[in-house]
Every structure is written in structure tokens, then in C-alpha cells.
ZADOKOL-506469 format. One record per residue (C-alpha): residue number from 0; x negated, y negated, z. Coordinates in Angstrom, 3 decimals. Each point is the difference from the previous one (the first is absolute). Layout:
REM residues N
  nr        u        v        w
 NUM        X        Y        Z
...
***
This chain:
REM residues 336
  nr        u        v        w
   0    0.000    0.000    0.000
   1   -1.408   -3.654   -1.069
   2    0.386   -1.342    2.978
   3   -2.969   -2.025    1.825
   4   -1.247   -2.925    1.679
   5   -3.092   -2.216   -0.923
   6   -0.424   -3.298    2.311
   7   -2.769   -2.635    0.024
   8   -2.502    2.085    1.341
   9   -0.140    2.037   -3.990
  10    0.853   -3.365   -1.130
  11    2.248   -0.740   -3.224
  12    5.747  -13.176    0.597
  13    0.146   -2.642    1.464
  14    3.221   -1.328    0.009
  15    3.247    1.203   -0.497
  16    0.653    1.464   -3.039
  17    2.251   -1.999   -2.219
  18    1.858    2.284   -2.727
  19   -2.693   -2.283   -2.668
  20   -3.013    1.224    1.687
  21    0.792    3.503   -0.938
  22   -0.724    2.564   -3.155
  23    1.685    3.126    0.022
  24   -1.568    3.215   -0.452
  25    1.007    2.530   -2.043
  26    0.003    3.599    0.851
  27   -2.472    2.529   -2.230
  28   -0.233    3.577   -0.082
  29   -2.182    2.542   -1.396
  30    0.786    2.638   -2.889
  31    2.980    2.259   -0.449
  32    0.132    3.503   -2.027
  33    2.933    0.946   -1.891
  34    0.148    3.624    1.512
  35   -1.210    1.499    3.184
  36    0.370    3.746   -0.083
  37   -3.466    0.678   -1.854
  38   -2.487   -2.873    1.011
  39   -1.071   -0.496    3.819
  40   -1.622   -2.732    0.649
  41   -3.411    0.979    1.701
  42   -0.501   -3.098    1.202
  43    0.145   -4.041    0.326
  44   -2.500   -2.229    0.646
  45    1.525   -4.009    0.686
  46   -1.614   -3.189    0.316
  47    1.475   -3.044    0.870
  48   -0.960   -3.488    0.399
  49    0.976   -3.897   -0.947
  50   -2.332    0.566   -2.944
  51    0.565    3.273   -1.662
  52    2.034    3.208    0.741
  53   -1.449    3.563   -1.476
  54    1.434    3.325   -0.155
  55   -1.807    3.052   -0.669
  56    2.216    3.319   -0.550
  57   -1.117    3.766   -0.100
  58    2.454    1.682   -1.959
  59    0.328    4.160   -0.169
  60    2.190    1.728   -2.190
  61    0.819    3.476    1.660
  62    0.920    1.502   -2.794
  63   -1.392    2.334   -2.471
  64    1.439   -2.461   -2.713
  65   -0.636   -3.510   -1.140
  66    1.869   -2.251    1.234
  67    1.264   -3.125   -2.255
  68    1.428   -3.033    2.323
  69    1.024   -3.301   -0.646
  70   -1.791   -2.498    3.319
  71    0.906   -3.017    0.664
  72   -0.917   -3.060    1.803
  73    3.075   -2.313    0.558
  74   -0.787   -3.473    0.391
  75    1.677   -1.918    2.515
  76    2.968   -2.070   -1.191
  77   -0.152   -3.742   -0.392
  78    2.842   -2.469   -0.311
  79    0.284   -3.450   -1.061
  80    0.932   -2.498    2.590
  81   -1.477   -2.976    0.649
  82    1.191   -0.065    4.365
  83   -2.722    2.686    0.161
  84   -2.866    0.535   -1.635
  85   -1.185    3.577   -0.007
  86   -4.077    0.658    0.206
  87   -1.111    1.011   -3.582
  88   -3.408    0.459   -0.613
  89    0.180   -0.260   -3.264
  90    2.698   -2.074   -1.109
  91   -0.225   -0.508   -3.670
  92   -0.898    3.240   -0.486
  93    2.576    3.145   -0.311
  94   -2.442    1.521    1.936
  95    0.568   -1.772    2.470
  96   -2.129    1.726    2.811
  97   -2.948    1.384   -2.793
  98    0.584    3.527    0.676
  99   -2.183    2.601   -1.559
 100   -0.068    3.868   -0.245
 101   -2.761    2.362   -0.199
 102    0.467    4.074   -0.835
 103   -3.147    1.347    0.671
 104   -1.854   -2.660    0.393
 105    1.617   -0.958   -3.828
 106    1.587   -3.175   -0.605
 107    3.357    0.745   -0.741
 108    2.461   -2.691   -2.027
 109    3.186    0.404    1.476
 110    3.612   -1.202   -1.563
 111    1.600   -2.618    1.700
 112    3.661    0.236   -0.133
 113    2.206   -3.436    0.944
 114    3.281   -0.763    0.107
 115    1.851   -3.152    1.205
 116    3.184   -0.508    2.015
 117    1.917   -2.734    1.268
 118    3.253    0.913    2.362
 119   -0.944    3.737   -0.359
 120    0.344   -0.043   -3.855
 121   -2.727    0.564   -2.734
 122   -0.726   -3.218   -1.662
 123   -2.841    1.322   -1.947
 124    1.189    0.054   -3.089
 125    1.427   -3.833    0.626
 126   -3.705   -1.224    0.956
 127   -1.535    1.763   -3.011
 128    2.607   -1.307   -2.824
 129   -1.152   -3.712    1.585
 130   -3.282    0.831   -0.029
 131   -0.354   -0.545    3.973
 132   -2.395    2.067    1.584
 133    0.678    2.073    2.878
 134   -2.566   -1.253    2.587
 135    1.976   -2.852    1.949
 136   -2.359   -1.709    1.792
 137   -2.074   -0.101   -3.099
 138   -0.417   -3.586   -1.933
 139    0.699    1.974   -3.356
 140    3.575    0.885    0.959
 141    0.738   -3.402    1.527
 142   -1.359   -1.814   -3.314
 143    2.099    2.333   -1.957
 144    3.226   -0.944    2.236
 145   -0.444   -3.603   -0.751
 146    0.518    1.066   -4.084
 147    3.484    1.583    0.754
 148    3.137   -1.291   -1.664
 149    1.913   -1.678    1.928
 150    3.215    2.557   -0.260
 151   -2.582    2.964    0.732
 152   -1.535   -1.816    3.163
 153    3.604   -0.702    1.214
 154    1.066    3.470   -0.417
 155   -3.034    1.327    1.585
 156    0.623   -2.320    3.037
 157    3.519    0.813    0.545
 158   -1.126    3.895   -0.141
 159   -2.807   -0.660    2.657
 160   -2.783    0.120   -2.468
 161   -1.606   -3.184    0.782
 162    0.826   -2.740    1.859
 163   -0.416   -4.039   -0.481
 164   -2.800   -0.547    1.991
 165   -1.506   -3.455   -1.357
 166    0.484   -2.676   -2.869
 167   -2.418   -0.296   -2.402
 168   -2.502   -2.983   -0.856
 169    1.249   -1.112   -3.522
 170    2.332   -2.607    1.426
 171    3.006    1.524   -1.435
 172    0.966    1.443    2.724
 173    0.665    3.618   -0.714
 174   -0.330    2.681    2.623
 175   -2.996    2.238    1.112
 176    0.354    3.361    0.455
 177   -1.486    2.784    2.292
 178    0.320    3.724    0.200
 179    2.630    1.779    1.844
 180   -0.474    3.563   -1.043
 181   -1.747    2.874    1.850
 182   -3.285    1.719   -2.047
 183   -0.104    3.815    0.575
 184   -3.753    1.552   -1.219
 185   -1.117    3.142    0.022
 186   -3.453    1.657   -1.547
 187   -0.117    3.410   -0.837
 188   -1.689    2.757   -1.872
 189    0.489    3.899   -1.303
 190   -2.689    1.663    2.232
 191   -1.222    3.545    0.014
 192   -0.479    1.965    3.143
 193   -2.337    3.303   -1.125
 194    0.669    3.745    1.381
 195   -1.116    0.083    3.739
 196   -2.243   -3.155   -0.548
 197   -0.166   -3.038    1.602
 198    0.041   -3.415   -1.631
 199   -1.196   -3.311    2.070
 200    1.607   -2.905   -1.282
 201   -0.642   -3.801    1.410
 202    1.724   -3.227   -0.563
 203    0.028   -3.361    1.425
 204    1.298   -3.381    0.024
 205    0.268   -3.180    1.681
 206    2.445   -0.228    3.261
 207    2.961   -2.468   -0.122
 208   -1.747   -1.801    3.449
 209    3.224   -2.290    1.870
 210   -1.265   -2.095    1.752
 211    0.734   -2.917    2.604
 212   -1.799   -3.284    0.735
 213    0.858    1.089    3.297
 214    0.695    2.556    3.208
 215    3.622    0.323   -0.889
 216    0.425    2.082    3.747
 217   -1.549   -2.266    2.160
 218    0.624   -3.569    0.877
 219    0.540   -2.796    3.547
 220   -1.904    2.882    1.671
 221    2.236    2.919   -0.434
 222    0.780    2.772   -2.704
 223    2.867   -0.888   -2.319
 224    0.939   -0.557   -3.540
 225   -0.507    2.989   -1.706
 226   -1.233    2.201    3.386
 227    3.008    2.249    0.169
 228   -0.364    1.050   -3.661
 229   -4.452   -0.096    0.430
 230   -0.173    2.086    2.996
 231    1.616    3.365   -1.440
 232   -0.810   -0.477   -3.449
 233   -3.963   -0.824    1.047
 234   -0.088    1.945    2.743
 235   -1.584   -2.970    1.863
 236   -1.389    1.075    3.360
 237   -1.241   -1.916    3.110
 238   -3.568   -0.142   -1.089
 239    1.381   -1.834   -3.164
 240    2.495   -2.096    1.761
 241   -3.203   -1.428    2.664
 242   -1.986   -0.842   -2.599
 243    2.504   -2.162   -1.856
 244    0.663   -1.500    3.370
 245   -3.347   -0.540    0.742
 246   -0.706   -1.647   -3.243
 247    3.267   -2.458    0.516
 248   -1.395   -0.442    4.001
 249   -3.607   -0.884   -1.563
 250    1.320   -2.017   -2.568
 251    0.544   -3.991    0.910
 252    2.978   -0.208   -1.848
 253    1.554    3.003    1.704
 254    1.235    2.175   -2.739
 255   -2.078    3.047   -1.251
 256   -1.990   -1.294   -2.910
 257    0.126    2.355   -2.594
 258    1.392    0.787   -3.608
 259    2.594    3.271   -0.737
 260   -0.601    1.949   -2.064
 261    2.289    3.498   -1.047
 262   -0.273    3.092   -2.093
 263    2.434    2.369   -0.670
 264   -0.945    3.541   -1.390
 265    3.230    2.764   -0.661
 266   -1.506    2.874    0.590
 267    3.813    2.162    0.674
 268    0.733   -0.118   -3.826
 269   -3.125    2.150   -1.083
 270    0.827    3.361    1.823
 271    1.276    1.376   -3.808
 272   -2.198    2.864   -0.025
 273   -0.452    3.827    0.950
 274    0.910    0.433    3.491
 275    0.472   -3.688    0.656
 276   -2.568   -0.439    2.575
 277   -3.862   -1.420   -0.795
 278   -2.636    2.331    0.616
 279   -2.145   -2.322    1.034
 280    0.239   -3.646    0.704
 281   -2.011   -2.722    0.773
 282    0.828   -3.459    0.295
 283   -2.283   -2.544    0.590
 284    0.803   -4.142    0.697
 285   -2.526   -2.860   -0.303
 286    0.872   -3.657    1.153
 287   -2.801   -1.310   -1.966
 288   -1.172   -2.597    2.873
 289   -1.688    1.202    2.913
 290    1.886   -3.080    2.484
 291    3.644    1.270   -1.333
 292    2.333    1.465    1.965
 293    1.552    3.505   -1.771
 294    3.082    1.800    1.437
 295    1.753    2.805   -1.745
 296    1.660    3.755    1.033
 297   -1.990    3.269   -0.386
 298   -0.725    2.984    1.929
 299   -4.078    0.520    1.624
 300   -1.369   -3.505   -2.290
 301   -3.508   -0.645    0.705
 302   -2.353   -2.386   -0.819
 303   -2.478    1.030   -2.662
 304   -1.646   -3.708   -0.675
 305    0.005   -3.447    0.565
 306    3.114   -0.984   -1.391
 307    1.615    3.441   -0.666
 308    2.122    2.807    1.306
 309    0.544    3.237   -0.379
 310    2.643    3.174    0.065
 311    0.398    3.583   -1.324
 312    2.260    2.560    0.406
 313    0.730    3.453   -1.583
 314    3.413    1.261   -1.244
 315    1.029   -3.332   -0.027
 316    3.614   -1.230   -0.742
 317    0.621   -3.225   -0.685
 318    2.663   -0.800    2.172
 319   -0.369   -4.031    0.498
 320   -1.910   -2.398   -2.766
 321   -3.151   -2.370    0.872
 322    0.811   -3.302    1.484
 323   -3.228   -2.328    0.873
 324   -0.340   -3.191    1.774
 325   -3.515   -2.346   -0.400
 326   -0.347   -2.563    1.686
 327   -2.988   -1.648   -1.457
 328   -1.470   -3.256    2.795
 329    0.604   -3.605   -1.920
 330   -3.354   -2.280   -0.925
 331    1.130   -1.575    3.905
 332    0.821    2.977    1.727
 333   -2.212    1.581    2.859
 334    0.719    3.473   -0.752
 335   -2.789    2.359    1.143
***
């Protein structure tokens, strides 16, 4: 069971967070096999920090046959909406977090298959007869919006498509408009999984990293705001909890001075294979700065390094995905 505390002491913002000062993250997973009854997965190797997350898979095919599979690696979903901005790595790009495969140590070129949809209904084929590409958060498809007839932009708005968002510079008056719709993106690829052979496979990709110019749990002294949510889903223990006191007590203006940072990883989606369970699993977290504060859940972590942290575990079952909380000391802060 994923289930464990990491305070201060393995170590993963000032004010009051103000719904502005935040970027949401979005939630990543790893790959997913289109049939489980032939190919165990031997093991999984995970790595996860502000700066990259990497995945390396042992596959085994039990069988006495090949094995032909379709894998996937859903992307996470991304929505036009300009009350919350979403953290993108990428965001001109359709791939948006620059994910990459390897298949024995072989680049592989995966397909990447999109589809748009605005009030649960495909609008693909809408976008692509205007000539608007998919990515909304991407100039492109905004420059493209701003070419739309006037009858097809007024349609589009009254089917929650877009919405006006802006007017435009030319002195005429006319109306801006933004994205509304919800991009779904998925890479995948035909992979073969030899007779009782194993096959190591490796991607990675940029995390979507939310963030807050802030402690949004902690403020006049006391832990609020966000705590009641933080606590479970961080598994924030006391060691964690007197260190951000400390650093508001040590800090002249009384509030703990750091940034917030948060990653989420679903690992419960990726249990599609022979027997369901991993054989075995390591997971391993890195805060990246030595003075940051880390808290996330996991059973027997210990710290292998300066900045990171380690667990494994045979048989696993992932039961509960990968939440983690950084909180990285500001340029002013006193954080030790």
C-alpha cells in the first residue's frame, strides 16, 4: 500500500496565496498495455523530480508465443480557460511535456493520436475544416481564431467552443477570441513482446510542476488554507510541520518564506498487465535543492543523497498515485 510519510528532516510562500499566484498541475502517468494475460511486467524503475520524470520498464512475456500489443502513454488532458492556467512545459508544442520512448535502448517514433472536445462532444473535425489547431494554449490556434468568420466564431461561442475573451487592436472594435475546448493526446505504438523474453523499455518527459508564490497551508502563525486537503494528500508529518514553523518563527516577517511547488504522478492506471501487480518497484524523488522542504506518502523511504529519496517494494500494487509537495526557500528566506 502507497502509503507514507516524508517530513523536513528527508526534506522536499510567503503570503497568502491569492487564486493569481497559482499554476495548476496536471496529473501524468506512466505507460499502459493493451492486454495483460501474457506480459508481466518484471519490473519499474521511477524517477521523479521538478526537472524531469523517467520510467524504466522490464517487460516478460510468459508465453511460448510472441506477443503483439498496442502501449500507450496517455497524455494528461488540457483545457482552455483563461481563470486557470494549467503548467505546460511545452506550450506551443503538441508535445507538450517532450516525451520520448526507447525499446531497447532504440528510439522509437510513436503516433500521437488527438482529438478535441468542447461540452463532451468531438469538435475535431470543426477545428480542422477552420484550420485551427488543436493545442489551445498555443499562439498558432489563437492566431487562427482571430481569421474566423464572424457566423463560424458565433456559432462556436454559443456551442462552448471559444469564448470572447478580448478585443482586438485594429480599432474596429471586433472581438478576441480564446479557446474553450478540452485537448485529449495520446502517443502510442504496435510493440512486440518475444517468447519468454524480456524487453526494457524507457521513456520520459517533462512534469507539469504547479506551483505557488507561496505556503498556501500556513499563514498569521497557524496552519490553514489548503491544510485540511495538504495533510492527507502529502502525508505531512510533525517533522515537516516544525520546520515550516520554524522557518515562519525565524523569518522577520513571520510567514514561512518559501515557494510551492507540486507534482502529481498516476501511478493506479498502469496495473494493465499479467497478474496486475509490479514485480519490482522502485521509486525514487529528488527536490532538486538541498534547503527545500519535500513531503510525500510511501512505505520504508530513505534518503539515498543530498536532495533525494528513496523506496522499493516487491509485488507491488498500485493502490494510491504519487502526490509531492516542494517547498523550495525564496532569495529572502532563512531556510536551512
Amino acid at each position: 500500500m502507497l502509503r507514507y510519510a516524508v517530513g523536513a528532516v528527508l526534506a522536499l510562500s510567503a503570503t497568502p496565496a491569492l487564486a493569481n499566484d497559482s499554476v495548476a498541475e496536471l496529473g501524468t502517468g506512466g505507460l499502459i498495455l493493451s492486454r495483460s494475460d501474457a506480459v508481466a511486467m518484471q519490473s519499474e524503475d521511477l524517477f521523479i523530480s521538478p526537472e524531469k520524470v523517467t520510467v524504466d520498464y522490464v517487460f516478460h512475456n510468459n508465453t511460448d508465443k510472441d506477443v503483439n500489443a498496442i502501449v500507450a502513454f496517455p497524455m494528461p488532458d488540457i483545457a482552455g480557460d483563461p481563470e486557470e492556467m494549467p503548467a505546460i512545459p511545452e506550450n506551443q508544442s503538441d508535445n507538450f511535456l517532450g516525451f520520448e520512448v526507447t525499446i531497447d535502448g532504440v528510439a522509437a517514433k510513436p503516433q500521437l493520436e488527438q482529438k478535441v472536445f468542447a461540452l463532451g462532444i468531438d469538435i475535431s473535425a470543426d477545428l480542422k475544416a477552420q484550420n485551427v489547431p488543436f493545442n489551445p494554449f498555443g499562439d498558432a490556434a489563437k492566431a487562427a481564431l482571430a481569421k474566423l468568420p464572424k457566423a463560424v466564431a458565433d456559432d462556436w461561442v454559443n456551442r462552448g467552443i471559444i469564448i470572447e475573451d478580448s478585443v482586438d487592436d485594429s480599432g474596429e472594435g471586433k472581438p478576441g477570441y480564446a479557446p474553450f475546448w478540452q485537448l485529449r493526446s495520446t502517443y502510442w505504438w504496435r510493440s512486440t513482446f518475444p517468447a519468454n523474453k524480456d524487453v526494457h523499455v524507457s521513456h520520459r518527459y517533462k512534469p507539469s510542476v504547479g506551483g505557488t508564490s507561496s505556503v498556501s497551508f500556513f499563514y498569521d502563525g497557524q496552519f490553514q488554507g489548503q491544510y485540511a486537503a495538504y495533510k492527507p494528500r502529502y502525508c505531512m508529518d510533525d517533522a515537516f510541520e516544525n520546520a515550516v514553523r520554524k522557518a515562519a518563527k525565524d523569518n522577520p516577517d513571520g510567514y514561512p518564506a518559501y515557494n510551492e511547488s507540486r507534482i502529481a504522478y498516476i501511478l493506479t492506471t498502469g496495473g494493465n498487465w499479467a497478474a496486475g501487480s509490479i514485480g519490482k518497484f522502485k521509486l525514487t524523488v529528488d527536490k532538486g535543492n538541498p534547503k527545500a522542504l519535500v513531503s510525500f506518502c510511501g512505505d520504508n523511504v530513505r534518503k539515498v543523497g543530498p536532495t533525494s529519496f528513496e523506496m522499493t517494494a516487491t509485488d507491488f500494487y498500485p493502490e494510491h498515485d504519487i502526490d509531492i509537495l516542494i517547498l523550495d526557500p525564496t532569495d529572502s528566506g532563512n531556510a536551512n
